[in-house]
N, C-alpha and C positions, 0 to 999 in steps of 0.2 A: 545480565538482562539488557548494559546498554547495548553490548556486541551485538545482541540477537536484532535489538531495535536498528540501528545502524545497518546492520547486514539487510534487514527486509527493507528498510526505505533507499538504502542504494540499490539493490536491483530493480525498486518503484522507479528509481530517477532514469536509469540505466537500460533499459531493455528493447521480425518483425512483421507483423500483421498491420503495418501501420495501415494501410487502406479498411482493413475491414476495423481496426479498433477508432480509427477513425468518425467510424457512422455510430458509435457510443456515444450513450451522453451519461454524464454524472447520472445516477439515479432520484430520482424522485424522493425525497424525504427520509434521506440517509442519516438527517442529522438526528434521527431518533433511534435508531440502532446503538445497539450496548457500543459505549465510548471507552476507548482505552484511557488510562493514566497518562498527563502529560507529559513528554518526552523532549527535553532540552538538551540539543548538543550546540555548546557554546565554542569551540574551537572554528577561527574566524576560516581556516585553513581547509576545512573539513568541507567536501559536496554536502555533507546531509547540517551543515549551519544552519539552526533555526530550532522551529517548534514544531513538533507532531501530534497529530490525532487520530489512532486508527480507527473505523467505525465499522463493525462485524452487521450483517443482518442475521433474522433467527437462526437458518442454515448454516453457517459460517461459525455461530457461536456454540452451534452441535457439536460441528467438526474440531472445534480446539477445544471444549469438554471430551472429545474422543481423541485426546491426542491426536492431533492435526489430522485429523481423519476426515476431509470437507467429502459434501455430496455432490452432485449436480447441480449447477446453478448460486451455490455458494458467492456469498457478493463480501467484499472488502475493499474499504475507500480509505484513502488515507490522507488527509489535510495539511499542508505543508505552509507555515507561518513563517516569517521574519521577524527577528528580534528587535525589538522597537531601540527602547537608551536602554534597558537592560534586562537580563534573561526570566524575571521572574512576569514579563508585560507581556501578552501577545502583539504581533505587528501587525502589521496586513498580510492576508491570506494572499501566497504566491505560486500555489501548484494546490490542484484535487489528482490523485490516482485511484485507481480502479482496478481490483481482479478479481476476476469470475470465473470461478469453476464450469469448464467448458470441453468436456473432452474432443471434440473436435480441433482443438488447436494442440495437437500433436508435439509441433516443435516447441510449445514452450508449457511443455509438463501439465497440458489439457488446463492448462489459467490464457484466460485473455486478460490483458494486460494495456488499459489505456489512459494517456495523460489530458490533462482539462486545463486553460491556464485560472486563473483564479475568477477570469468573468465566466466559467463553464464551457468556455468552445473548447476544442479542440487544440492539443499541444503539438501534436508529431511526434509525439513521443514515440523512439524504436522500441519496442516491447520485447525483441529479442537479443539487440544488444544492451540494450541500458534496462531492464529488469531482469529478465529472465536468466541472464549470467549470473546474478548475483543469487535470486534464489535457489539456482542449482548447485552454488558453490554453498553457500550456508545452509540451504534447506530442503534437500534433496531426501535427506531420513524422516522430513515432515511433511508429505504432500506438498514442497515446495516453496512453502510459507514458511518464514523465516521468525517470526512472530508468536505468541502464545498465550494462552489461557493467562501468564501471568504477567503480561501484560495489561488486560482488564481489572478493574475493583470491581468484585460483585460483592 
């Protein structure tokens, strides 16, 4: 489960539509959408160092009840924290990402794919080198999504 965690927030970090993911903005009141279980990788060494949070809305949580099966419009944010003095703390929030079930974005497996820095604006994030690589290498047998049902405590 950590592999799969890892694999979906390095192609978060990693993945470009950057002009149109650009004019995204974090969604509106994400933080109440089903929360996954916290996710600590403590390896100082490691891109995905830190704390995560992924947060599915209703569609999104259909889709991984359907074996990553998302519809249109499927939204997943994923909160990226730094580890404060030690791993069991949250830090301050240092990345929000974004993917939306979007079949018009062809080149990266119909997900748009956009980075936030932690005050909401806009990252630059390339969406099809620094994400979209990662979930076509990891999750390509899942709709893309690298992530899963059991990931969430319901």
């Amino acid at each position: 489960m950590k592999m799969v965690m890892l694999g979906f927030i390095s192609c978060l970090m990693f993945c470009t539509v950057v002009s149109y993911a650009a004019t995204q903005a974090v969604p509106k009141g994400y933080a109440s959408w089903q929360k996954s279980e916290r996710k600590v990788v403590t390896d100082k060494k490691s891109l995905f160092y830190g704390i995560h949070y992924i947060y599915a809305d209703k569609k999104a949580m259909q889709g991984y009840r359907a074996g990553n099966k998302f519809s249109e419009g499927s939204r997943i944010v994923v909160e990226f924290y730094n580890i404060k003095d030690n791993p069991a703390q949250d830090g301050p929030k240092n990345m929000v990402v974004l993917m939306q079930k979007d079949k018009r974005r062809k080149e990266t497996g119909g997900w748009l794919f956009a980075g936030f820095g932690a005050d909401g604006k806009p990252s630059g994030l390339d969406p099809f080198n620094n994400c979209f690589c990662c979930q076509l290498k990891d999750g390509a047998q899942k709709d893309y999504v690298i992530s899963t049902i059991n990931d969430f405590k319901l």
